[in-house]
C-alpha positions as a Python dict, from the first residue, in 0.01 Angstrom:
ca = {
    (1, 'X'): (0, 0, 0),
    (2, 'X'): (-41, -91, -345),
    (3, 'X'): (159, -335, -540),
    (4, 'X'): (200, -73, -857),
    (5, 'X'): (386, 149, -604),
    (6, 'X'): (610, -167, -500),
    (7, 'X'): (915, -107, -734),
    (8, 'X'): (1111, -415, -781),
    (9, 'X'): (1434, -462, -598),
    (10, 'X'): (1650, -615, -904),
    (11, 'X'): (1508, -290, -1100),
    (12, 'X'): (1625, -66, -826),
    (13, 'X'): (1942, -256, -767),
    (14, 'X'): (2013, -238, -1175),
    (15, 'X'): (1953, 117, -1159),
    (16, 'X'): (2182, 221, -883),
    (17, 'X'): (2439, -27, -950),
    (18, 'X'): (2398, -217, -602),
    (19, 'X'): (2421, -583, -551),
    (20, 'X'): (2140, -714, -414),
    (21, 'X'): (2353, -863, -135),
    (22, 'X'): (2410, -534, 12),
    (23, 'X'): (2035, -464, 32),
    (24, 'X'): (1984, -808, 160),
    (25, 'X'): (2245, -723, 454),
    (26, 'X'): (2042, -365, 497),
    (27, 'X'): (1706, -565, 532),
    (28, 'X'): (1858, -782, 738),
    (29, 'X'): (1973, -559, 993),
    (30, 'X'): (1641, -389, 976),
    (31, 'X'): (1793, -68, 803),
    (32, 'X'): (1565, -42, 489),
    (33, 'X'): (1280, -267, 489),
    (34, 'X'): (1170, -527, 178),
    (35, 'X'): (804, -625, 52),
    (36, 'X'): (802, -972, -96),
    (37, 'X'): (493, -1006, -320),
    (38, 'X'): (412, -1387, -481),
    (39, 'X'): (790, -1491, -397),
    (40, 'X'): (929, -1137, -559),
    (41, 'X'): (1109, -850, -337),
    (42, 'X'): (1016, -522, -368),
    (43, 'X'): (1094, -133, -210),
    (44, 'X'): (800, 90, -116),
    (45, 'X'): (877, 450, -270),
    (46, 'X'): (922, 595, 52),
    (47, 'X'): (1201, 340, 130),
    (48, 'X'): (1399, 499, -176),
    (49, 'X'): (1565, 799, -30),
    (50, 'X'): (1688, 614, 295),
    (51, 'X'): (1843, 308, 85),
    (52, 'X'): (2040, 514, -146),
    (53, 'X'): (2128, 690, 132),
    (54, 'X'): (2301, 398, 289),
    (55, 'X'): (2444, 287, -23),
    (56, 'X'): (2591, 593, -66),
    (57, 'X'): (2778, 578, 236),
    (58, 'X'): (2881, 214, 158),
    (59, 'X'): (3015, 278, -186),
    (60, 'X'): (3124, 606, -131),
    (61, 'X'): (3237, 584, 253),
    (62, 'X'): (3320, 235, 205),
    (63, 'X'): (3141, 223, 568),
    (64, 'X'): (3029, -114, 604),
    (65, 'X'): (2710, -261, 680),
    (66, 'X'): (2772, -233, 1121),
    (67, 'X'): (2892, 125, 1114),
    (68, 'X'): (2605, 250, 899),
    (69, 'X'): (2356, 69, 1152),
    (70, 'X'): (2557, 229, 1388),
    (71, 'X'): (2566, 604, 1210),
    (72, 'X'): (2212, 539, 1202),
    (73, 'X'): (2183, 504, 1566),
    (74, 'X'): (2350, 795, 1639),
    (75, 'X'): (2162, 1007, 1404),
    (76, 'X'): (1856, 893, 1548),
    (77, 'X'): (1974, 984, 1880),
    (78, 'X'): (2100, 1332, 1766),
    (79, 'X'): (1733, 1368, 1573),
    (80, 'X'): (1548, 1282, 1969),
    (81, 'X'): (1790, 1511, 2164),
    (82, 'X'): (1739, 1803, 1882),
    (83, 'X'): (1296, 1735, 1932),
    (84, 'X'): (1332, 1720, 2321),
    (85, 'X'): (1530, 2082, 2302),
    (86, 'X'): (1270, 2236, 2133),
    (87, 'X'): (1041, 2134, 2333),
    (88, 'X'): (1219, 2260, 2633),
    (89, 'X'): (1274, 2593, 2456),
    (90, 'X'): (924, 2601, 2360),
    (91, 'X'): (824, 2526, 2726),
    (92, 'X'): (1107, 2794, 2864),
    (93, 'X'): (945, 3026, 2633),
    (94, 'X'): (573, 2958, 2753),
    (95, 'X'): (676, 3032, 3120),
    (96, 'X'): (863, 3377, 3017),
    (97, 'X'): (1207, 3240, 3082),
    (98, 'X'): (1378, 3276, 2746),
}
């Protein structure tokens, strides 16, 4: 990854109106993940969607940092179970019983 696609983390913070603590208690429960460059933090593009995400349901849920990991969990459960069913409908379907 390139560091021109590295977008700086007090940029995004200013933009979205975050403190950087909450994105510092994200990182640190491994929910978005940080680049530091030369002793500067950055977020990789494809990091964008998920961290507004969860600040979105921290401002707007008011859901703190433990229940999103948690949500998270869950979804990413949910997300498994959902792949495995296809594939057992896909398999059901292969043998004719479906």
């Amino acid at each position: 990854m390139e560091n021109q696609e590295l977008i700086p983390l007090e940029l995004f913070c200013s933009t979205t109106h975050v403190e950087m603590a909450l994105i510092d208690s994200l990182a640190d429960n491994g929910l978005v993940e940080i680049t530091v460059v030369e002793h500067r933090r950055f977020i990789a593009p494809d990091q964008l969607g998920r961290a507004e995400k969860l600040v979105r349901m921290h401002d707007d849920l008011g859901i703190n940092v433990e229940g999103i990991e948690a949500i998270e969990h869950l979804l990413d459960r949910m997300q498994a179970m959902q792949e495995e069913m296809l594939h057992l409908r896909n398999r059901l379907r292969r043998y004719g019983e479906l």
